[in-house]
N, C-alpha and C positions, 0 to 999 in steps of 0.2 A: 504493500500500500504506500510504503515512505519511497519507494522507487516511484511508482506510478506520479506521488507529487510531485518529485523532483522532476523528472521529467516534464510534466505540465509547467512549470514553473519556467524552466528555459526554454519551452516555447512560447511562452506569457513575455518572457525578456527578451528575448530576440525580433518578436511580434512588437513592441514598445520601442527596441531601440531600430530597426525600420521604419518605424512612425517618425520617431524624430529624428531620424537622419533624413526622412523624406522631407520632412520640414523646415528643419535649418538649413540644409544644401542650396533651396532655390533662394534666399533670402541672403547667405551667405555670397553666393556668386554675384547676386543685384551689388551688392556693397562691394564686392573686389572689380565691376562694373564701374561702377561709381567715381571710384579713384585710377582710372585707366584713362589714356588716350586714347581717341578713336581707335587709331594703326595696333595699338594692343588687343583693344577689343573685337577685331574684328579679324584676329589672326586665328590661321586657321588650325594652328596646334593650340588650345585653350591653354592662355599663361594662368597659371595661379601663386607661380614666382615665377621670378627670374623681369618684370618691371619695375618701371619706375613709377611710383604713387604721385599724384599729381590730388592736388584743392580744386585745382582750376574749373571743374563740372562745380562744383558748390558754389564758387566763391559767382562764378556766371549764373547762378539760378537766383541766387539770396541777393546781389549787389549792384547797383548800377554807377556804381563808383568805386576806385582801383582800393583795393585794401589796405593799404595805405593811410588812403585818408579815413577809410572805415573804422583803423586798429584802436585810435584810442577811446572812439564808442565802445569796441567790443572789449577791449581790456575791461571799462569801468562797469560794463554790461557784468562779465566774469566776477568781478570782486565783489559786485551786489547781490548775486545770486551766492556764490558761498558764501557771506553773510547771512544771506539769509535761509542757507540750508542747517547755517551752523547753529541759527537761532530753530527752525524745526526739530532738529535732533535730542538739543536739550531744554525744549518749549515745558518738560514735565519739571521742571527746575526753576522756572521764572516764575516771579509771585501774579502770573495775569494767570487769566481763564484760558484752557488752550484754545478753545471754537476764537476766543478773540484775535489769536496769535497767529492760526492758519489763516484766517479770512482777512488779516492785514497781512500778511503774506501773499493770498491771492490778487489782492489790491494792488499792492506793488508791484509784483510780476505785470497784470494786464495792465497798468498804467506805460511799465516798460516798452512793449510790445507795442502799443497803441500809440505811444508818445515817438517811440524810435525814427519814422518816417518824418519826422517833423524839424529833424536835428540832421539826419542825412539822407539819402536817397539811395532807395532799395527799390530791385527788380519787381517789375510784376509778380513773380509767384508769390512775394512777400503778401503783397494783395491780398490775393486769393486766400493766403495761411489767414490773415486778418477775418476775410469773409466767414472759413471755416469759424474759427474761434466764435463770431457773433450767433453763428446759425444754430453751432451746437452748445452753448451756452443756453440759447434762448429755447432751443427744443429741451435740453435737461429740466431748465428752471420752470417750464411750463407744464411740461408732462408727468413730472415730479410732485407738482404741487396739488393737481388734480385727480393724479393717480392715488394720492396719499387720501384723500377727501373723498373719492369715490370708492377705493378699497375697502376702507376703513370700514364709511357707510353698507356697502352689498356685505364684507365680514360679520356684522350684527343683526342688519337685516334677512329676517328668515324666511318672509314673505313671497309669494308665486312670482311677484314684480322683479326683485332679484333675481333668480334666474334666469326669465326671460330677456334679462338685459346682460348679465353675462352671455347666455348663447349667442344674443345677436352681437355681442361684441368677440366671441371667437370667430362667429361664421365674417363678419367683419374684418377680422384678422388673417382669415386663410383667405381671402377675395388677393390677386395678385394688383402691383403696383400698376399694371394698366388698365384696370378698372377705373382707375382714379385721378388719374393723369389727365383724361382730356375736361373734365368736367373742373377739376382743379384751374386747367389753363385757362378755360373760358371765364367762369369765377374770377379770376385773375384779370381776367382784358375788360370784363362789362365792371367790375371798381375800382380799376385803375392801379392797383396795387400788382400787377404783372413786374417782374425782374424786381423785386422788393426782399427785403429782409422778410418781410412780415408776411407776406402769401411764402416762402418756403417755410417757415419756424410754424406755421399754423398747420399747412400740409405734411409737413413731417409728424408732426404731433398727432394729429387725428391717424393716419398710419401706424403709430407707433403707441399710442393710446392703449388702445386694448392689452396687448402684453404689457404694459405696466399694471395697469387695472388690475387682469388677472393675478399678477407677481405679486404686486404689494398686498392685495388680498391674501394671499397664502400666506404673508407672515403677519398679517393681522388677525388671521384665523388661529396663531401659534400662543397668540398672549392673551390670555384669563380675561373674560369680560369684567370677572368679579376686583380687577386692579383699576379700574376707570369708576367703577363702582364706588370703590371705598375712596377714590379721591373725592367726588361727587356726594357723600356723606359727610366728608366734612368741609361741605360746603363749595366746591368748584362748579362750576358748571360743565358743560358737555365739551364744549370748544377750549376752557380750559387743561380737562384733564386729558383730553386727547394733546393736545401742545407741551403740557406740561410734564405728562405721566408717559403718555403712549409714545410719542416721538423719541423721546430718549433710548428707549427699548429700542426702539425700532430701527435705528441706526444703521446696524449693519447691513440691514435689510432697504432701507432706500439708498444706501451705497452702490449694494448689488445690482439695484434694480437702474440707478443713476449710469454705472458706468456700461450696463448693458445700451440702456438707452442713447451714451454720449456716442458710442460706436455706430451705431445705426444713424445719428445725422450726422457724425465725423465722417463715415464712408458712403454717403451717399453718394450716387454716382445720378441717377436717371429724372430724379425729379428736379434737382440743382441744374442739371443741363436742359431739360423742358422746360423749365419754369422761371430761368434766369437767361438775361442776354449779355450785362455785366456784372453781374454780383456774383461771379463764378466761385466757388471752393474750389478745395484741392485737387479732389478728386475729376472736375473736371479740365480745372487748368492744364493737369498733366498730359491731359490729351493731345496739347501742341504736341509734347513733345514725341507722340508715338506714329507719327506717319512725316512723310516728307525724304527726299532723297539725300539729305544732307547727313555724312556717319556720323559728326559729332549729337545727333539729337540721340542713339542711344544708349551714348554716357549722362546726357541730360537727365533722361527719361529714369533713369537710374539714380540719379543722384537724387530725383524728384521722390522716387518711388521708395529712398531710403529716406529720405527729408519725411514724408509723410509720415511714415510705419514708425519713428522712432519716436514722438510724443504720444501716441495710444500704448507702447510701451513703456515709458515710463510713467504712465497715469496708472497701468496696469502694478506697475513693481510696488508704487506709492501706498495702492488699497491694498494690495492683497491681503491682507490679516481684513481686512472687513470684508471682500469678496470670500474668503473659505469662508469665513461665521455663517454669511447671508446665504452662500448655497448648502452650509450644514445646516442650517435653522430649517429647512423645508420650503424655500423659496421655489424649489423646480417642483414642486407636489403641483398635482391641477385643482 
């Protein structure tokens, strides 16, 4: 029997490390892309040494001025951000509140970002990163806030009315994005709000609505009616204890639910290109770079496609202790 497991066991690891070598390999190669020149990348024995590493694909995506004169933005850019990673790390040590500590943290940072273009002049794709930032900010903030208020509600409520409104919010859910798309676009042209912030952060939302609904429901289904209860007892009201009591708990769980959500309008691809003409993201800006006969566009395209992928990863490395709680708490139950 202990043969029989071992056996199972290295094809369970073997089965696992195939996965991830399928996975790091293509992501791997984009980035040894990235820092290549055309004539390397397009040689026909694939270097993975033996060149020379070059900036120059970044430093043309991100800069529309020589680095040079970019360097002492970016030095004093560097010194504020380890300062203020230094202040995150030992945020449990300072006499403030931490929520105070990350969310002047997050201030700072988007002040940076947003402030940068005003002090030097950066390439279009910088744009578009901008665009992103707004779109998926404003689908989190909104779908978040709703999702928590309507979860909440359908979790307590026992009634025929709640289901009937979560079903049509699954069958709503599994309906594919061009269901939605052209009545969205029109919506868009007859109020004028076409190529806008605010027609993609609405249409994303309503999309993406449902699975939060659903999600945050399940971990509001995880905590005891009778603790909003006993706040309510002595005295809170409903919107009280829910803010005061239930939210705190619930943490991990709109984390979860949050950075699923940032992923979904951070890579949108189809309704940001129907539904905008300049307010482009990332994800469609990159598209210059992937057709045209010119071989430098794909080291571009590459350096675009590692520019993109590298702040979803580190948003991801930042929560994970609140992403494992949220998907151990029962967040994926239906």
């Amino acid at each position: 029997m202990k043969k029989n497991n071992l056996i199972l066991k290295i094809f369970i690891y073997i089965g696992l490390l195939v996965y991830v070598i399928t996975s790091i390999v293509p992501f791997f190669w984009t980035i040894l892309t990235s820092i290549k020149v055309p004539i390397d990348a397009f040689s026909r024995i694939p270097k993975i040494i033996g060149f020379t590493p070059t900036s120059k694909n970044y430093l043309d995506l991100w800069l529309a001025v020589p680095f040079k004169e970019f360097a002492p933005y970016g030095f004093g850019i560097l010194i504020v951000l380890t300062i203020l990673i230094l202040i995150g790390v030992f945020a449990k040590r300072l006499p403030v509140k931490n929520t105070y500590i990350f969310l002047g943290i997050a201030v700072i940072i988007l002040a940076m970002i947003f402030g940068l273009p005003r002090v030097v002049q950066m390439a279009e794709f910088y744009r578009y990163f901008l665009n992103s930032i707004i779109v998926t900010v404003g689908v989190v903030v909104v779908s978040i806030s709703i999702g928590c208020l309507a979860g909440y509600g359908l979790a307590r409520y026992r009634g025929l009315m709640g289901v009937v409104i979560l079903v049509a919010a699954l069958a709503f859910r599994a309906l594919p994005g061009t269901a939605f798309v052209l009545p969205f676009f029109y919506v868009g042209r007859l109020s004028g709000l076409f190529d806008t912030y605010l027609l993609l952060i609405l249409c994303l939302v309503a999309v993406n609505q449902p699975f939060t609904i659903w999600m945050l429901r399940s971990f509001f289904m995880e905590i005891p009616k009778e603790i909003e209860e006993a706040a309510m007892i002595d005295g809170a009201g409903r919107l009280q204890a829910f803010w005061h009591v239930i939210i705190p708990i619930m943490w991990p769980g709109i984390i979860t639910t949050a950075l699923f959500s940032l992923m979904l309008a951070y890579s949108d691809f189809f309704f940001a290109n129907i539904l905008t003409l300049t307010k482009w993201t990332l994800p469609v800006g990159i598209m210059q770079f992937t057709g045209g006969e010119d071989p430098g566009y794909i080291t571009l395209a590459s350096a675009a496609a590692v520019s993109i992928s590298l702040p979803i990863v580190f948003v991801i490395i930042f929560f994970q202790k609140y992403l494992i709680k949220g998907l151990g708490a029962g967040a994926v139950k239906g």
